[in-house]
N, CA and C of each residue as an Amber inpcrd file, in Angstrom:
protein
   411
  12.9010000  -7.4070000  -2.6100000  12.3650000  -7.9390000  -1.4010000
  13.5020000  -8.1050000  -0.4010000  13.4700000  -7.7030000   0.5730000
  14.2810000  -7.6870000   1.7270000  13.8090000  -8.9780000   2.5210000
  14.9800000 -10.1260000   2.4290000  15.2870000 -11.1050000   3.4700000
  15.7390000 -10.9200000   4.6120000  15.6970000 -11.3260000   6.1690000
  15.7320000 -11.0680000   7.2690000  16.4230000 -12.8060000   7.3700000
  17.7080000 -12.9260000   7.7850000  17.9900000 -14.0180000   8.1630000
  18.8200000 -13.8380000   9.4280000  19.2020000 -14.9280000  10.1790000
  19.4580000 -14.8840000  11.5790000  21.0630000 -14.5470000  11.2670000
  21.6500000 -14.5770000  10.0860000  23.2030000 -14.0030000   9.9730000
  23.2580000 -12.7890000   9.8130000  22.2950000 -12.3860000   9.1530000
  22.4990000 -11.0170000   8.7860000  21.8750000 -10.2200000  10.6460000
  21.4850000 -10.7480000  11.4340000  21.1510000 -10.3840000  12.4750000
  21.9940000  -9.0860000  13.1230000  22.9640000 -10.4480000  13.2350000
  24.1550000 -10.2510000  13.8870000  24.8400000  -9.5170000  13.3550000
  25.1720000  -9.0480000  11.9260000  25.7660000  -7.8560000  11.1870000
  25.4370000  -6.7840000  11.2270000  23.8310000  -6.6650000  11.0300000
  22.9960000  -5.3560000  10.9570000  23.0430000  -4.8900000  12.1330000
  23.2520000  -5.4620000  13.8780000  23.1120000  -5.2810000  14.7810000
  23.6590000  -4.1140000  15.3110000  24.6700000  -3.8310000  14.6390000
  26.0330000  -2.7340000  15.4120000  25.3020000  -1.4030000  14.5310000
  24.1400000  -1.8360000  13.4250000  23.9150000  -0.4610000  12.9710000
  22.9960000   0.0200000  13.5950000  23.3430000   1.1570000  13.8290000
  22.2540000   1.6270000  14.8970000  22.0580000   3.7350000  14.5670000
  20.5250000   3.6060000  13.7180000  19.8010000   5.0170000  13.7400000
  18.5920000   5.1980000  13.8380000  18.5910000   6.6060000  14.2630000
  17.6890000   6.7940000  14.7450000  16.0220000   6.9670000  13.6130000
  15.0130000   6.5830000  14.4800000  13.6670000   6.1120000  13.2310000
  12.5150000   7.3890000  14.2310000  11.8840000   7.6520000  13.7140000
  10.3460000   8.4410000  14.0690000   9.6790000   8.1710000  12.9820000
   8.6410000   8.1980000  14.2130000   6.7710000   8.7490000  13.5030000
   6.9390000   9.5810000  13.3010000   6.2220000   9.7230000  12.3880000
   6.0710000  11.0530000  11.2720000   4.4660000  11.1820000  11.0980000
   4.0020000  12.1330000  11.3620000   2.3600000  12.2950000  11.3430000
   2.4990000  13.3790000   9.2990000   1.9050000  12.8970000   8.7100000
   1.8420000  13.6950000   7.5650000   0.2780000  14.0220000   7.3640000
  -0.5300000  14.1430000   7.8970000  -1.9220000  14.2020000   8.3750000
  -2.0370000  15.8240000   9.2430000  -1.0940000  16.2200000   9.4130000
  -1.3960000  17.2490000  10.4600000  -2.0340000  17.2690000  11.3630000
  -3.3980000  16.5250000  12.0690000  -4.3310000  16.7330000  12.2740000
  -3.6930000  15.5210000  13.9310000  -4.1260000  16.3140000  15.0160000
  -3.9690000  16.3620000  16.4330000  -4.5470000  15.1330000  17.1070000
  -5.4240000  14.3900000  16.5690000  -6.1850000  13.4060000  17.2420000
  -5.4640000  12.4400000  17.4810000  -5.0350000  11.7180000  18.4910000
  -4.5720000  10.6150000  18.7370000  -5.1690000   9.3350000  18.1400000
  -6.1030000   9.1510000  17.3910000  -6.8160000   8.2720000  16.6100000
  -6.2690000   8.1700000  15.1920000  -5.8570000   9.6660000  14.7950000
  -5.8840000   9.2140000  13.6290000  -4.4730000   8.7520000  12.6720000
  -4.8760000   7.9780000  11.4140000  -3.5900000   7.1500000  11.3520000
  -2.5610000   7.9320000  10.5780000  -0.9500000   7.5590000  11.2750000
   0.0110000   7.8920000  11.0990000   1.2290000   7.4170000   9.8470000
   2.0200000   8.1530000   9.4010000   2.9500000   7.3670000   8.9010000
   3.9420000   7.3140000   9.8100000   4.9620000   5.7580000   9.8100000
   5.6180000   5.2390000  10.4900000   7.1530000   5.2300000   9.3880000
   8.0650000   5.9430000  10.1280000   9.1190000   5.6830000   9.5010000
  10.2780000   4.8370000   9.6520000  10.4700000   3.9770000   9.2010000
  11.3090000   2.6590000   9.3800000  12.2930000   2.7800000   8.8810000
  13.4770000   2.5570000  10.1040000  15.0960000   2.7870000   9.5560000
  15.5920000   1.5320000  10.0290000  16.4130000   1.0350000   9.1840000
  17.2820000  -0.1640000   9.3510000  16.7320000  -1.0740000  10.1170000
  15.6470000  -1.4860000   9.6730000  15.3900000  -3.0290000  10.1430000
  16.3300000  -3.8980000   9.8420000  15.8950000  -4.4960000  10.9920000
  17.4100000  -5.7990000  11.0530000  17.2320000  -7.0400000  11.8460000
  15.6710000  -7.2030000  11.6780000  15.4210000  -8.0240000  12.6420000
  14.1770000  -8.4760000  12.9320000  13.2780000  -9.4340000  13.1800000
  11.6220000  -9.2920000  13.7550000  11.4210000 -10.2900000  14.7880000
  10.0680000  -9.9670000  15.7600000   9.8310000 -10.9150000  16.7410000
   8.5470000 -11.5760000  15.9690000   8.3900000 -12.6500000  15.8010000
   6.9200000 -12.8440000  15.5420000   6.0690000 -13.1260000  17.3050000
   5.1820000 -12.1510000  17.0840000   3.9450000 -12.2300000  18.5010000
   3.0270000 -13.7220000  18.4680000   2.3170000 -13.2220000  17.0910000
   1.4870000 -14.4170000  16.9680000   0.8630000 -14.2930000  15.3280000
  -0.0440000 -15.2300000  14.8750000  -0.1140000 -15.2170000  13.7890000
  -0.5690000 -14.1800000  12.9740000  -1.0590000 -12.8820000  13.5610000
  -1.5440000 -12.0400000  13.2490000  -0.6480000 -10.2450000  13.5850000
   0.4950000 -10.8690000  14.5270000   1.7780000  -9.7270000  14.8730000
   2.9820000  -9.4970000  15.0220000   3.5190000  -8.8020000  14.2390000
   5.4180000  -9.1460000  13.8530000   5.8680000  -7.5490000  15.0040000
   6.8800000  -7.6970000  15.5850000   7.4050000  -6.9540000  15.9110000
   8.7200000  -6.4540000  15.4650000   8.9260000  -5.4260000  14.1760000
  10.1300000  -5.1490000  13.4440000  11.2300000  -4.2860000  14.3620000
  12.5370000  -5.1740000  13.8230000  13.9680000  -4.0910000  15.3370000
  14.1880000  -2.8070000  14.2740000  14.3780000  -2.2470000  14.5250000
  15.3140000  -0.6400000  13.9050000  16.5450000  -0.3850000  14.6970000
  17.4510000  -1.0220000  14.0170000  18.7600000  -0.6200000  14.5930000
  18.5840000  -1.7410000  16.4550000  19.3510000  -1.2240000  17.1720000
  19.0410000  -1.3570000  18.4760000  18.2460000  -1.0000000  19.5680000
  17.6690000   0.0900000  19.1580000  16.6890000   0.3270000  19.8960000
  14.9600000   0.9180000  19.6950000  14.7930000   0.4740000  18.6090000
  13.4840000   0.6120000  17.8260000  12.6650000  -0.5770000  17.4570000
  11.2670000  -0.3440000  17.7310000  10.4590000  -1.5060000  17.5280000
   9.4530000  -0.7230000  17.3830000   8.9910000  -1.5820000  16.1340000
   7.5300000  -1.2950000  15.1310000   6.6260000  -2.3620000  15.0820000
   5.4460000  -1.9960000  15.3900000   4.4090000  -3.4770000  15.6340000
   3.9220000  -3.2740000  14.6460000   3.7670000  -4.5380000  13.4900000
   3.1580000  -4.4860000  12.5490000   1.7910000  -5.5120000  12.7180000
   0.7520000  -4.9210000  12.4140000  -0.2000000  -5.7350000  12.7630000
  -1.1850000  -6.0470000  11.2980000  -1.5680000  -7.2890000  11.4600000
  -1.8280000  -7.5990000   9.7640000  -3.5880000  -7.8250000   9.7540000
  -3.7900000  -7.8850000   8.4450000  -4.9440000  -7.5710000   8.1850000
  -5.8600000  -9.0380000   8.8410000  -5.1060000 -10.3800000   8.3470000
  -6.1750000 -11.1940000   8.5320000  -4.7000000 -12.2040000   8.9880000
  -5.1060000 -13.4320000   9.9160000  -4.2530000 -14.2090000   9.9910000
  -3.4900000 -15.0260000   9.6920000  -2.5380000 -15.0550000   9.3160000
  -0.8420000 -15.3970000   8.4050000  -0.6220000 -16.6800000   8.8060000
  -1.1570000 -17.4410000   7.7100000  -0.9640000 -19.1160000   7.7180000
   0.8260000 -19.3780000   8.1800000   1.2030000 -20.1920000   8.9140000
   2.5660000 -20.5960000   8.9470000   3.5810000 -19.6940000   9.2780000
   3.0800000 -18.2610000   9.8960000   4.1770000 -17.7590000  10.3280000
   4.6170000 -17.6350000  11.8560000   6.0360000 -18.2730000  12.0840000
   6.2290000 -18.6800000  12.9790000   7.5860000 -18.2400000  13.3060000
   8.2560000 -18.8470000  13.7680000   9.5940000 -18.3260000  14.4100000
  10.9980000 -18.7630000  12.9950000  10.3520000 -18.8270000  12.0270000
  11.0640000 -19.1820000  11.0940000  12.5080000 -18.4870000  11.0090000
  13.5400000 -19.0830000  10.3320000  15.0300000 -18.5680000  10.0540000
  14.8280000 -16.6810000   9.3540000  13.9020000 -16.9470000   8.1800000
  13.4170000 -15.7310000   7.6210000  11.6700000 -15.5000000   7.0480000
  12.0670000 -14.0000000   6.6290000  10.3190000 -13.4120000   6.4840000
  10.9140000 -12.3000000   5.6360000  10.3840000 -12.5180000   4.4720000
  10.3950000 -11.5080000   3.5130000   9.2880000 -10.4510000   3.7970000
   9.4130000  -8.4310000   3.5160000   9.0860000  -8.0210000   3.2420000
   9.0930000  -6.9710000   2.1320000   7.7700000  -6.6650000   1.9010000
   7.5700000  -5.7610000   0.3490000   8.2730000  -4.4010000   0.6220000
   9.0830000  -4.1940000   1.9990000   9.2550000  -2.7620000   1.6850000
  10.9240000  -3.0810000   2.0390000  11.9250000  -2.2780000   2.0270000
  13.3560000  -2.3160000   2.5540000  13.8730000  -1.6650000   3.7450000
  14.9360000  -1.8570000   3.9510000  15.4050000  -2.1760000   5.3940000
  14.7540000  -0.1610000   6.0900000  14.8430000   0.5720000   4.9400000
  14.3900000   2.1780000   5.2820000  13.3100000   2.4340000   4.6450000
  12.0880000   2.3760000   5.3740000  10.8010000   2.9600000   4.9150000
   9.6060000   3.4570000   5.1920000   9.0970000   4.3110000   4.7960000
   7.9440000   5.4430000   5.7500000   6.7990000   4.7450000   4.8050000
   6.0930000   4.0250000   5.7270000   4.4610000   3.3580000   5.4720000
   3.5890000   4.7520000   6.2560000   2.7580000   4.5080000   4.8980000
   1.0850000   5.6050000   5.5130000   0.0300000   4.4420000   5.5440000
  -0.7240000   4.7590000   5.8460000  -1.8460000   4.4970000   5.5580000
  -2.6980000   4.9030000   4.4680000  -3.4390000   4.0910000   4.0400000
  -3.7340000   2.9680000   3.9350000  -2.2990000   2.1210000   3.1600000
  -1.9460000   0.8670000   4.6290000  -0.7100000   0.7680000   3.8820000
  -1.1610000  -0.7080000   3.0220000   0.0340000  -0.7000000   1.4300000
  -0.1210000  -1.7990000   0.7230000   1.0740000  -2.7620000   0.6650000
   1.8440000  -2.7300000   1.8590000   2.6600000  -3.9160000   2.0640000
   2.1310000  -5.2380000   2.4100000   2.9860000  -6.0040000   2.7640000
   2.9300000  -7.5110000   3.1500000   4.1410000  -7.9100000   3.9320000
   4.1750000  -9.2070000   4.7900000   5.3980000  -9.7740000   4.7940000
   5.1270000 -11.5350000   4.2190000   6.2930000 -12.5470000   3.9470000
   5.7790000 -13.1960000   3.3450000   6.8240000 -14.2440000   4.5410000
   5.7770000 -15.0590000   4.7050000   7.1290000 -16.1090000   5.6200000
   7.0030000 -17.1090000   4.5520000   8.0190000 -17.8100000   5.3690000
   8.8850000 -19.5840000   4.7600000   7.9650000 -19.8930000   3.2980000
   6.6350000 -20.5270000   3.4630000   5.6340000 -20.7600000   2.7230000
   5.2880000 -20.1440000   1.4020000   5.7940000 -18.9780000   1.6670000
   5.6240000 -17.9330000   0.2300000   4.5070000 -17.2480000  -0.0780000
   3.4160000 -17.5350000   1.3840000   1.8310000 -16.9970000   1.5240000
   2.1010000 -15.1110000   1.7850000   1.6930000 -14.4620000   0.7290000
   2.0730000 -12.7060000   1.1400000   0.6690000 -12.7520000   2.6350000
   0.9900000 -11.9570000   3.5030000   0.1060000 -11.5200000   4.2700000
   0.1510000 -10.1280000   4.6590000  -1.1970000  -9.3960000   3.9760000
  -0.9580000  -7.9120000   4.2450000  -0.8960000  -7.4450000   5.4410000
  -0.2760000  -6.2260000   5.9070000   0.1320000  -5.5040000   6.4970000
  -1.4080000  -4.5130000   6.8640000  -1.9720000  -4.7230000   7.9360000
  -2.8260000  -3.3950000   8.4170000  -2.1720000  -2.0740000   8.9180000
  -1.4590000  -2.3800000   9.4540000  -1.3320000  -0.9950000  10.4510000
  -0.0340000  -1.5320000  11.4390000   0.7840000  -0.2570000  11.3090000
   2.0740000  -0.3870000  11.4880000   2.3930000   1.0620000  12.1420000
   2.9630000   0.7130000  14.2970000   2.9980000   1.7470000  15.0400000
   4.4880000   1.6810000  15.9570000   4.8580000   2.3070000  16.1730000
   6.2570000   2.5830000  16.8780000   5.9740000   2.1360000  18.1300000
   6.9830000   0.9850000  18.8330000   6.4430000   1.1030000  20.5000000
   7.7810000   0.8350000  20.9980000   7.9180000   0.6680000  22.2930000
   8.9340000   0.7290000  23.2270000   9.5990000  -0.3930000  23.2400000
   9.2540000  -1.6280000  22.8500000   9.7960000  -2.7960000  23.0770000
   8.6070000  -4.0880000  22.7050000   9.1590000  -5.4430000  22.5780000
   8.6100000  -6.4750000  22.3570000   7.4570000  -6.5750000  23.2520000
   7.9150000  -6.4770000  24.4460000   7.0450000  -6.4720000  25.8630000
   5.8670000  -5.6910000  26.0530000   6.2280000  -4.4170000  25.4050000
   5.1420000  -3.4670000  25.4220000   4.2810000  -3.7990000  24.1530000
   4.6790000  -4.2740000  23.2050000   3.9100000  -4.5840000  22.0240000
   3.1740000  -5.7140000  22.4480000   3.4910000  -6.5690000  23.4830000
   2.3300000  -8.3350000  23.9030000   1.5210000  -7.7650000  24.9510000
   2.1080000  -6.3360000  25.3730000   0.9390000  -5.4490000  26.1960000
   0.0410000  -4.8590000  25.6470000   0.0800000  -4.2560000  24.6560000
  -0.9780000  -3.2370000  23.8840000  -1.5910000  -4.5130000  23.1580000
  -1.0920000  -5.6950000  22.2840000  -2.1230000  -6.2950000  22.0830000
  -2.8630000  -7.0970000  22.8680000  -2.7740000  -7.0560000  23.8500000
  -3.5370000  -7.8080000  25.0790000  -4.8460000  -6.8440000  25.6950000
  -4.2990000  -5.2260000  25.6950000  -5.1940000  -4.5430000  26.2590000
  -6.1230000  -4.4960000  25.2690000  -5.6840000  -4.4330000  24.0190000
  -6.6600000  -4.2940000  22.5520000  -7.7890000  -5.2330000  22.6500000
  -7.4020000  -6.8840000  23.0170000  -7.7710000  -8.0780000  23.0870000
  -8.5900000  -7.5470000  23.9020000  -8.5090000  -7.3520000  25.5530000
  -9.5230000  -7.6310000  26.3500000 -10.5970000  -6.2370000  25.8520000
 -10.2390000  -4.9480000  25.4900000 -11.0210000  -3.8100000  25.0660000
 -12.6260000  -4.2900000  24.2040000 -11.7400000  -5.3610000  23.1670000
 -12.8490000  -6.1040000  22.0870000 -13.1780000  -7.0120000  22.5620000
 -13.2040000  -7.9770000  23.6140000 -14.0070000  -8.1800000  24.1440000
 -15.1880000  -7.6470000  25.0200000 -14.6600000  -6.9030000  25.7450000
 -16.0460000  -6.4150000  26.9340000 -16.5840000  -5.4220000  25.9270000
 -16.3000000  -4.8890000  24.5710000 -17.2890000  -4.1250000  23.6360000
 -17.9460000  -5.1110000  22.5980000 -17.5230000  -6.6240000  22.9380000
 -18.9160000  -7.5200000  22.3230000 -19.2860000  -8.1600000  23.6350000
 -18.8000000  -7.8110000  24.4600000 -19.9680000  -8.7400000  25.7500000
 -21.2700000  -7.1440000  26.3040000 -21.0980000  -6.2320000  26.0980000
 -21.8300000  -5.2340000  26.0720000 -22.7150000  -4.9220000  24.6420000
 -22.9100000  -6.3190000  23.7310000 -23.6100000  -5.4240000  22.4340000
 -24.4690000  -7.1450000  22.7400000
């Protein structure tokens, strides 16, 4: 299990490589799900109780978005996860991360984005999307 603590932050920081999506699906649709390849995490934002934003090196960020909502995870010192600092998740993925508490919370779906900022953007547009498709049913 890979620990994420705020010392090792600052160490892992200067490492810096490069990570891609990797589609092993072949198949062209922008829908359908991808594997995500994760290099040198070294770092996470927590969004909210339901979204971690993982660093790769210095300039990589992976939104991990979880299945159901993650009792107690918060801005804690650390957050264990089931996979290590280099790793290509598919779908259907069977990770977790586990904060302070020791509660595992699975992992849904895990996508490459541009930054923290852009990740509290896409889940916001997601947010309002599911709404006006239950105020229309």
């Amino acid at each position: 299990m890979k620990y994420l603590t705020i010392a090792s932050l600052a160490v892992c920081a200067s490492m810096v490589a490069p990570a891609m999506a990797i589609d092993h699906h072949g198949d062209t649709d922008e829908d359908a799900p991808r594997c995500v390849r994760m290099v040198h995490i070294n770092g996470y934002s927590v969004i909210d109780r339901e979204h971690v934003v993982f660093r790769g090196g210095a300039s990589r960020h992976y939104l991990a978005t979880l299945r159901h909502s993650c009792p107690d995870l918060n801005f804690g010192v650390q957050l264990a996860t089931s996979f290590g600092e280099n790793a290509t998740l598919c779908p259907p993925i069977v990770e977790f991360i586990t904060p302070d508490n020791g509660f595992r919370c699975a992992i849904d779906t895990v996508e490459e984005v541009d930054s923290v900022d852009a990740a509290r953007a896409l889940i916001e547009a997601r947010a309002q999307l599911e709404a006006q498709t239950e105020n229309q049913e």
